[in-house]
N, C-alpha and C positions, 0 to 999 in steps of 0.2 A: 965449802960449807953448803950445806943440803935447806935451799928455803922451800919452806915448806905453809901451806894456808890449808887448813878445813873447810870445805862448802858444805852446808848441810840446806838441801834441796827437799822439796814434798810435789810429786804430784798429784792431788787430789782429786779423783776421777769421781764418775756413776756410781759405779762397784766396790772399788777399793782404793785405799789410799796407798801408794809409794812414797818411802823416806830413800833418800838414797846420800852416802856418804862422799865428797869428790873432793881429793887432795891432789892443790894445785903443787908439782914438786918440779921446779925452774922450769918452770913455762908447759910441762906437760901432766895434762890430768890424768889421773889416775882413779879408779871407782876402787873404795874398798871398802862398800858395804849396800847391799842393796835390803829391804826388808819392806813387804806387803802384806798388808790387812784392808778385810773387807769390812765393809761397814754393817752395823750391828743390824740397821735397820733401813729403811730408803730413807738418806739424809741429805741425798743428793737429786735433783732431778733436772736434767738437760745444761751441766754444768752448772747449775744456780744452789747455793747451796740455802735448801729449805730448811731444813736443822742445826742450826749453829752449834749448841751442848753438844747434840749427839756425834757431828763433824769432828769437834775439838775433843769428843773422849780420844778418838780413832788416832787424834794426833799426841794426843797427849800418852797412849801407847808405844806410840812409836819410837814418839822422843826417848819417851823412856828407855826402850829395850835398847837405843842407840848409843846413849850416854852411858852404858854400864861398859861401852866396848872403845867409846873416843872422848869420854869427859863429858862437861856440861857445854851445854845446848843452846844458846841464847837468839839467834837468829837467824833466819830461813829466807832461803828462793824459792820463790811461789810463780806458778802463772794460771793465769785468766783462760778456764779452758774457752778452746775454741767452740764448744759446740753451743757457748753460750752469744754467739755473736748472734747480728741480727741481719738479714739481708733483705735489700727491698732495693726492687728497680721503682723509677719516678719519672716521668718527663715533666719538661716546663717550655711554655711557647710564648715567645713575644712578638707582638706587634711591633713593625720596621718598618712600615711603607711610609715615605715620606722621612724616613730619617736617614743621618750621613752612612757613611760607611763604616760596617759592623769593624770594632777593633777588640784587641784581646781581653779589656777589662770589662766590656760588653759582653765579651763568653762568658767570665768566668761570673759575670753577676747570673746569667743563667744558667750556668753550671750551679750555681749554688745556692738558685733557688729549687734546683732539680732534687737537689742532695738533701735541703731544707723539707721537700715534699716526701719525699722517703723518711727522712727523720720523724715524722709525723705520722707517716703508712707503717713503721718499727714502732712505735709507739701505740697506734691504734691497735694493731696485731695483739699489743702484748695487754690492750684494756688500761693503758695508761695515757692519763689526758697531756701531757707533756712532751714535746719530744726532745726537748733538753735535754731530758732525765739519759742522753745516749750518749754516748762517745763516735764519734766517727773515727773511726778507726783505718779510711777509706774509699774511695770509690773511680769507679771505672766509666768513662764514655762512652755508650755502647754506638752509637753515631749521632750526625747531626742532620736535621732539615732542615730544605730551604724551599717554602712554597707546596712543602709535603715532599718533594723529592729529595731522596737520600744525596748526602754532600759531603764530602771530605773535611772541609773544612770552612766554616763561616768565616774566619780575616776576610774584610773586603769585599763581602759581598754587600747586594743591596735587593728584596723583594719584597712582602708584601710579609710573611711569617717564618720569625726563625725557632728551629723547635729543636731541644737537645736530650737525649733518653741518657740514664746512665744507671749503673749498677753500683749500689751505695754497700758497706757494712759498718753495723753500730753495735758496742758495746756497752751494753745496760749498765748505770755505773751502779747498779746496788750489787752487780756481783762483783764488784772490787771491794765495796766497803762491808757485806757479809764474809769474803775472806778475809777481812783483817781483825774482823771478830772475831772468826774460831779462831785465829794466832793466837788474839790477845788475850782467849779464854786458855789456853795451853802453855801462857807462860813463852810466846816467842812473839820478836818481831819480826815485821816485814823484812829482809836486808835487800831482797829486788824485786821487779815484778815484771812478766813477761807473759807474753801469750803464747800457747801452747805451738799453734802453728809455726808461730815465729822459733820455738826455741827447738822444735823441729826442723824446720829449715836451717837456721845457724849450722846445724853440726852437720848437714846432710848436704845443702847447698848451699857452699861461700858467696860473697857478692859475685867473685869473679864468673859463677857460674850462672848467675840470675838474669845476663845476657839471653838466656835460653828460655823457650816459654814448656815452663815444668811444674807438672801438679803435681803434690805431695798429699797424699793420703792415709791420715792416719785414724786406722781400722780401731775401735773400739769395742766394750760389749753393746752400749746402746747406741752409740753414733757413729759416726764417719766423716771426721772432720779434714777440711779439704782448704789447701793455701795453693796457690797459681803466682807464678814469678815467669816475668819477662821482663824484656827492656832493661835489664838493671834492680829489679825493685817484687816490692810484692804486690801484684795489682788487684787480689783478689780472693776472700775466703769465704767460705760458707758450710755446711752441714750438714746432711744426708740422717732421719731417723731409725737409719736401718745399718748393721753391723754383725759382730758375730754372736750374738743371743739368734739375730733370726736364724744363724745356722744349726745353731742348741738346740730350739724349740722345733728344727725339722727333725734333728735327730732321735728329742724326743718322740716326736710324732711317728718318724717311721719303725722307729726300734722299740718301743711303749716302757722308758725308762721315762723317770723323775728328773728333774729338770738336770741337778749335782751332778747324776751318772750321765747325762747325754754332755756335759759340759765336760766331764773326765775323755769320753768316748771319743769326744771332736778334738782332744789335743792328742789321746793316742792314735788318730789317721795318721798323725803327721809324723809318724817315730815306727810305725808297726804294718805289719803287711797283711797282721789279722787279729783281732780286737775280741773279748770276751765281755758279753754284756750280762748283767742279770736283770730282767725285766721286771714290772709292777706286779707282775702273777707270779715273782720266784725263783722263773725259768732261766740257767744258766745256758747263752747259746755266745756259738761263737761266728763269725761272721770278715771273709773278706774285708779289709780296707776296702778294696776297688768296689766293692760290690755297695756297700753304704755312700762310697763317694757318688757313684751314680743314683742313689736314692735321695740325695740330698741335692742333686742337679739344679733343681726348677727351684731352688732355693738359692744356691748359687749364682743361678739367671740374674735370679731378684737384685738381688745384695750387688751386683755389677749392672746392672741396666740403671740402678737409681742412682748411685755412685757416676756412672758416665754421665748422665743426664745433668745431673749437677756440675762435671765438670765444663761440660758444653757449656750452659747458661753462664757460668762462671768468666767462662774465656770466649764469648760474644761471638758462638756457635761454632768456633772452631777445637778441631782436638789440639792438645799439646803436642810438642815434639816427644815426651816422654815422661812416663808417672812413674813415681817409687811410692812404695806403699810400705807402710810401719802400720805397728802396734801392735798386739796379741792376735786379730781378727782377720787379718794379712796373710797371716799361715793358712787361711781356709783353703782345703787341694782344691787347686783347678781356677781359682780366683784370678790370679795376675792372667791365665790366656784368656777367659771370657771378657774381661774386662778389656783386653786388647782391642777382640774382637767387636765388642760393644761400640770403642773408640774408633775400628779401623787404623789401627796401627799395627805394626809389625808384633810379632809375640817377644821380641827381643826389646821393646820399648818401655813393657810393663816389666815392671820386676821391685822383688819384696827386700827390702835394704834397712840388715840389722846393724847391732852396736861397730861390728867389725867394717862398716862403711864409713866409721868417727873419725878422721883424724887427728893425733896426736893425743889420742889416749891409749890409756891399756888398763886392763882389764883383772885384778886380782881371781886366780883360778878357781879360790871356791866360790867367784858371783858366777850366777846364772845369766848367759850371753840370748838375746834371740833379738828382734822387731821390739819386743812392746817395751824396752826399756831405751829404745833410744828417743822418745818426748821425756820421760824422767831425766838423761842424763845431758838431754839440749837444755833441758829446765835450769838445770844447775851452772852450765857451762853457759848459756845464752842469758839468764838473769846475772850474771856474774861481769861479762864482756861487755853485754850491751842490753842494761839496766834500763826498762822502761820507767822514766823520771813524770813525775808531773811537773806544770808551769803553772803560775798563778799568772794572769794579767788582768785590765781592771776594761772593760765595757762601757761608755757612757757612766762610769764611777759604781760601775757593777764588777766586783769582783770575779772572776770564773777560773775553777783548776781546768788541765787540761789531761787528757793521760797521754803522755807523747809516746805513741806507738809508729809514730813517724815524723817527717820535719812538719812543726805546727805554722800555721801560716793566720794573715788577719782572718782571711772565711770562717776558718775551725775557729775563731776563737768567738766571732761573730754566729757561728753554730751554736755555741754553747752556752752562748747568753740567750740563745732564744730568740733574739732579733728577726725577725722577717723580713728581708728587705723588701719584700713587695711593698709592704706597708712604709719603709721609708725611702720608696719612690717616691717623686712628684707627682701628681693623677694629672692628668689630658686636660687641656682647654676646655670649656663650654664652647660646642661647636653652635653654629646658627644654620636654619631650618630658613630658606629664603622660596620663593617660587620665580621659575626663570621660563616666561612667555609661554606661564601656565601650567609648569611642570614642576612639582615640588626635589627639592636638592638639599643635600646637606652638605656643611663647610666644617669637617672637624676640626677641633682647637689644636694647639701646638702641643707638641709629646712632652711629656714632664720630662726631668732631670734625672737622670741616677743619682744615687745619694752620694755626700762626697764623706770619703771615709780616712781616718788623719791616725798614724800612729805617732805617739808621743811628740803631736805637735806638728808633725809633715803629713804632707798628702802620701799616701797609701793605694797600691796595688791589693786588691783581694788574696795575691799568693805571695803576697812580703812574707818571707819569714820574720818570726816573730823572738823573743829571746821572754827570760824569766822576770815579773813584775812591766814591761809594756801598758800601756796606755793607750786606748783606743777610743777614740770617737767618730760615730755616725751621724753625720746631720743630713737632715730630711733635703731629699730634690729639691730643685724649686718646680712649684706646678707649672703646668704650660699656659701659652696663657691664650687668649680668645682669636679665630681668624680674622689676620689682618689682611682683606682680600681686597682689590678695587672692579670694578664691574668688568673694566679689561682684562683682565685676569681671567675671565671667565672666560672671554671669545679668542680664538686664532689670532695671529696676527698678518695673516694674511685677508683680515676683514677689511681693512682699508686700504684702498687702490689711489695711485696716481693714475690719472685721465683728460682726457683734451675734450671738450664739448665744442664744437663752429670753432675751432681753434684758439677758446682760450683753457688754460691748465682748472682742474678740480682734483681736491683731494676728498674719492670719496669714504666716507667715516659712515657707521652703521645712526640707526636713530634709537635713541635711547631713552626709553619711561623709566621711571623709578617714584612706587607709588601713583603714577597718573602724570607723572611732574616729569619734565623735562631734564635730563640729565647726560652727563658727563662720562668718558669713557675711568674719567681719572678717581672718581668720588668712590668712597670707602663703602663697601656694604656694611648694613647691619644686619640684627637679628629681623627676623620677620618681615624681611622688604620684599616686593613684587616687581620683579624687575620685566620690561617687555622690550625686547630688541629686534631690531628690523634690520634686517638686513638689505642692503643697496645691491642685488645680485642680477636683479635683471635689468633690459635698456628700459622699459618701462620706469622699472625705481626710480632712476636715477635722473630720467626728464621731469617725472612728477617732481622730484624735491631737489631740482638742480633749477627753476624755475625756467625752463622750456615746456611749459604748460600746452602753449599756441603749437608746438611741434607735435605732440598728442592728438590736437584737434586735429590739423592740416593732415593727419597719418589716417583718421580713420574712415571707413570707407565711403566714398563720394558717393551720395542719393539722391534721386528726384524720383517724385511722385509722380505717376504720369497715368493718368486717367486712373487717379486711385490706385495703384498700384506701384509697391516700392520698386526702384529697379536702381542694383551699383553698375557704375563703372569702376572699376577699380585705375583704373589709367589716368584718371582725373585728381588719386590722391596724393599726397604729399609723401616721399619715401626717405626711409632712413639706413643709412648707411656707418656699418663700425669697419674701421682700415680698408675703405676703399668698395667691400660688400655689401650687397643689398642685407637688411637684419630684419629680424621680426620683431617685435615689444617685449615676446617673449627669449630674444636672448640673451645669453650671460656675456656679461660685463668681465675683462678681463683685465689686469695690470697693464698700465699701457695703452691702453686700447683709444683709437681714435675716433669719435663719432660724427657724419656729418647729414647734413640735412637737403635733400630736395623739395621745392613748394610744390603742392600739386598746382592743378590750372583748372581756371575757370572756362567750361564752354559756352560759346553764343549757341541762339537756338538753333542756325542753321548746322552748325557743328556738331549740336548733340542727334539733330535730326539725322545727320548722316551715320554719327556713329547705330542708330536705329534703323539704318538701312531705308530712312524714309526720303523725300523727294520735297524740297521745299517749293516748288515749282517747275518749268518747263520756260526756256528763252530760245529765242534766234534773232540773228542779226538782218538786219537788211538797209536797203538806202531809202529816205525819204527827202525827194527835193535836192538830192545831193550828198547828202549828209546821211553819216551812218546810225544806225539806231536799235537797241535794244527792247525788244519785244516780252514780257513777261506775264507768266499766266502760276497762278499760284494754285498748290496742290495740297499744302498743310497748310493752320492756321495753330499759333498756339497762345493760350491763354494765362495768363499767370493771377492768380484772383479775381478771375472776374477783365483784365484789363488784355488785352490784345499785345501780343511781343511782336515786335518785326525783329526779324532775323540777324541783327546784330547785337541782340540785346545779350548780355550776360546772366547766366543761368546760376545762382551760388544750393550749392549741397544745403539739402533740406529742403528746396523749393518743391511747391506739387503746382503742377501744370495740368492742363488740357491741351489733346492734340485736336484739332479738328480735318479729315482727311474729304478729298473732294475729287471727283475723277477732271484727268485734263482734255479737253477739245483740242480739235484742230485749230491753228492761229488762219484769222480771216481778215480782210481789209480793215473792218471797223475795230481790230482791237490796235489799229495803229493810233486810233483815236485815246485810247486809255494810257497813251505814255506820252504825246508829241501835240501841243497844244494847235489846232489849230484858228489861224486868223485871217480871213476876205480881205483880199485887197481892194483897196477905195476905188480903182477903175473899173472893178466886177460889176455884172450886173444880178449878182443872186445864183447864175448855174454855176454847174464846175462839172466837170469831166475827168475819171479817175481810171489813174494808169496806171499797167501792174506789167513792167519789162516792156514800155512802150505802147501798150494793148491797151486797147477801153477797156474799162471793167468793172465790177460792183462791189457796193460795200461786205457780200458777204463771199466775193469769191475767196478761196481758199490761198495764203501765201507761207511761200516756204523760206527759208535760209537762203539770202543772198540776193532776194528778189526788192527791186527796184520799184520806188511807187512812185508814185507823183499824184497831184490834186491840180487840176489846171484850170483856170478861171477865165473863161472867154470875155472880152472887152464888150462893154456898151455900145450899142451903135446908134445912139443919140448923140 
């Protein structure tokens, strides 16, 4: 037994409406009736239908003449043309420094606030302050950044800005609900609802084939509307305002006929190999196919340059593996190789694919077979199979439909409500403004929450799919909250050294103001604090405030004033040693490091005198009376305030002396008298007789080293 169903399909274009008849008969469709009319008046513009009455006369025509030939009429497959979609690219950038590692509900929250900003850039375009008012229907990744450099993919990273562009498409929902007005004004209902490109693709590219990355192009009179599949799926559509009127209106131009006869003339290229026109002056002429075809070239160009260019942007600069192109406008001669070449693909890659490309239909002999009836007969067979449904689910207790033109997920539905998630972020800490040893710095707050999103009661992924009547709540981040820093935080942790001073252990730790005040490496900053840190970096630091003050003094360089005049010894002062080497005040301090200390010394005056190259006096030895004896004549005198030093006296840094210099004589008898007491023996009589190596001699003769004296005192001779 033969089962049999009626589809009664409409495509409702720019121009003209198609009604078209489709009897499903065990499992294979069958077309037995196609019938078009053009619209009375412009009822139509850019798919949006501007005149409902005058749409719904056009249909209510139709129904008519159809129902006289298959009975009555009551419900219809309709779709959303395509060229009423809205496309808009958007990016969104987040700040990530300092937070964990980006993970996939992290993308998709800015994925979807990417999507959210297009929704709003399709909205503004169209002068509508909403961008609810859209369907998302869609959208594509066009890449990701990290830090401004292009990146495959954010999982897992970690820098400073993560930033994601993507290529959105929205469906304005008044043109679903103005087509379900002219139905209702015609006496039909909805029975499906599909989108053009989509019920295009259905019958031209199965899923099995959507592995493939393929634009389909379907050529109208005023658009050129364009669907791109790859990966499995449809990743992408959009709409070109240029189609086969632009090639009408060259025709007109070049051949000077009225719009009707250049639209007659552009369908007889494609049938005839020589064409007979009557022009606006009258004149019956007849004229080459080839010959119009090349007149109408740079038109041609057109209508393929702006078509590729769209496909490009569409498919994130690359060309497809290969385009089919439908609709009435497709037949233009010469279109599929320019377009090729526009694409740089092979001329075997473009190619125009009519009803006889359907599977599993066939085609009653008196319809008329070509391109432009295969979106009418995907309309019927695609609204029939895979019926675009709406879903209701509820928002924060905000109802929203949805138009499922793909699997809906929580984002779309949170698209649809309107919700911004930026706003039901967490915002950032209050960061604090401190000044660090003089230099003002800021401490930002901790990074707010993403919001946590619950479908009917569970925690929720952004790309949960979703089912009919769901329940969805957004609750707000939590904000961040203020920097919990402590002053250490701030410094290296190689600012404090273990160290050995005269061998015992120090741990040295930086000095710390806070405010003026005395502080801690551990204590919490606040807002507006003035922190001043010192650092213990060099040996100086570290004797000042390791309380070897005295090693300081003893180090710096040994002075005496000498006749008014500064003069160092540097040999005289105290030296410091880090692991065993001489150091300077000025060296760095190192972990480890061992410091130790030598005193300087104090000179007597004879000692500094020599170090001055000066002569404290002149001696020689000699014998007197037996006994040996040290003879001294002095050459420097030196003064220390006013008071006389003898040559052992200790001289300490800072003292100012006087030298007093004096030439030396010859040594004579009588200065034997200045060092060796002498005393008359009680048997003298008062003379005495002086002997110098045995010899008589006088008190001023001259005696040298080694020389022998005597005093000899002749007896009384009483």
């Amino acid at each position: 037994m033969k089962n049999t169903q009626k589809i009664f399909a409409l495509d409702i274009g720019t121009r003209s409406v198609v009604g078209i008849i489709l009897e499903e008969i065990n499992g294979i469709f069958q077309v037995s009736d196609i019938l078009v009319e053009e619209h009375k008046k412009r009822a139509m513009l850019d798919g949006q239908i501007h005149d409902v009455p005058a749409v719904a006369e056009v249909i209510c025509s139709i129904k008519a003449q159809l129902e006289k030939k298959h009975g009555s009429l009551h419900k219809v497959c309709v779709a959303a043309a395509g060229r009423a979609l809205k496309t808009a690219t958007a990016s969104s950038t987040l700040n990530i420094k300092g937070k964990p590692l980006l993970q996939k509900n992290d993308i998709l929250h800015l994925e979807l606030s990417a999507v959210q900003q297009a929704q709003a850039l399709a909205a503004e375009n169209e002068n509508d302050t909403k961008g609810y008012h859209y369907y998302c229907v869609g959208y594509s990744v066009l890449f990701y950044r990290l830090d401004g450099e292009e990146i495959g993919s954010l999982i897992d990273q970690q820098g400073e800005e993560a930033t994601v562009e993507i290529i959105a498409t929205f469906l304005p929902r008044v043109v679903v609900e103005s087509l379900i007005a002219a139905l209702n004004r015609a006496g039909l209902e909805m029975d499906a609802l599909t989108l053009e490109p989509i019920a295009a693709i259905n019958v031209l590219i199965p899923e099995s084939m959507r592995r493939l990355n393929v634009a389909l192009v379907d050529i109208g009179a005023g658009t050129s509307d364009i669907a791109i599949t790859n990966l499995g799926t449809i990743i992408a559509y959009g709409m070109v305002p240029t189609a086969g009127d632009e090639i009408t209106e060259a025709i007109s131009n070049e051949l000077l006929l009225d719009f009707p006869l250049a639209e007659q003339a552009k369908r007889e290229l494609q049938s005839r190999e020589e064409i007979t026109v009557t022009d606006i002056l009258g004149f019956e002429t007849s004229f080459p196919a080839l010959e119009v075809v090349d007149k109408i070239g740079p038109a041609v160009d057109r209508l393929a340059g702006e078509i590729s260019k769209e496909i490009l942007r569409l498919n994130n600069g690359n060309p497809p593996q290969a385009v089919m192109l439908v609709g009435g406008g497709s037949l233009t001669p010469g279109l599929p190789g320019k377009l090729a070449s526009s694409l740089q693909l092979p001329h075997n890659r473009v190619a125009v694919r009519g009803v006889e490309a359907i599977q599993n239909i066939t085609i009653l002999d008196e319809v008329t077979k070509g391109p432009e009836l295969v979106t009418p007969i995907g309309i019927a067979i695609a609204a029939k199979q895979t019926p675009v449904q709406y879903v209701t689910a509820h928002v924060n207790n905000q109802p929203v439909r949805l138009f499922e033109v793909k699997d809906l997920t929580v984002g779309d539905c949170i698209l649809a409500a309107g919700l911004k998630l930026s706003k039901w972020h967490g915002v950032p800490g209050n960061g604090f403004f401190v000044t660090v040893n003089g230099q003002d710095i800021s401490l930002p707050g901790g990074h707010g929450q993403a919001p946590l999103i619950e479908k009917n009661g569970q925690p929720s992924a952004l790309d949960e799919k979703i089912n009919n009547n769901d329940i969805i709540t957004v609750h707000k981040g939590e904000n961040g909250s203020s920097p919990s820093v402590t002053i250490g935080d701030l410094l290296d942790t190689s600012t404090s050294k273990q160290i050995v001073i005269d061998e015992n252990p120090f741990l040295l730790a930086p000095l710390i103001y806070r405010n003026n005040q005395p502080a801690s490496l551990e204590e919490t900053i606040q807002d507006r604090d003035c922190i001043q840190i010192e650092l213990m970096e060099s040996l100086f630091d570290v004797l000042k405030h390791s309380g070897y003050e005295e090693w300081l003094e003893s180090t710096k360089p040994y002075r005496i004033s000498i006749n008014g005049k500064d003069t160092f010894f540097p040999v005289y002062s105290g030296r410091l040693f880090i692991n065993g080497f001489e150091a300077k005040l000025s060296s760095k301090i190192q972990q480890g490091d061992v410091i130790s200390y030598k005193p300087g010394f104090t000179p007597t005056v004879k000692e500094l005198l020599a170090k001055k190259q000066l002569t404290a006096g002149a001696s020689i030895f000699i014998t007197f009376n037996g006994k040996k004896v040290e003879l001294m004549k002095e050459s420097s005198r030196v003064y220390r305030n006013g008071s006389r030093l003898e040559m052992d006296d200790r001289l300490i840094s800072g003292d100012s002396i006087e030298i007093e210099e004096q030439p030396i004589s010859s040594f004579i008898f009588q200065d034997l008298f200045n060092t060796v007491e002498i005393t008359m023996p009680s048997h003298a009589n008062g003379s005495f007789i002086l002997l110098k190596n045995g010899e008589e001699t006088t008190f001023y003769e001259e005696i040298k080293q080694g020389d022998e004296l005597e005093i000899v005192w002749p007896q009384s001779t009483r």
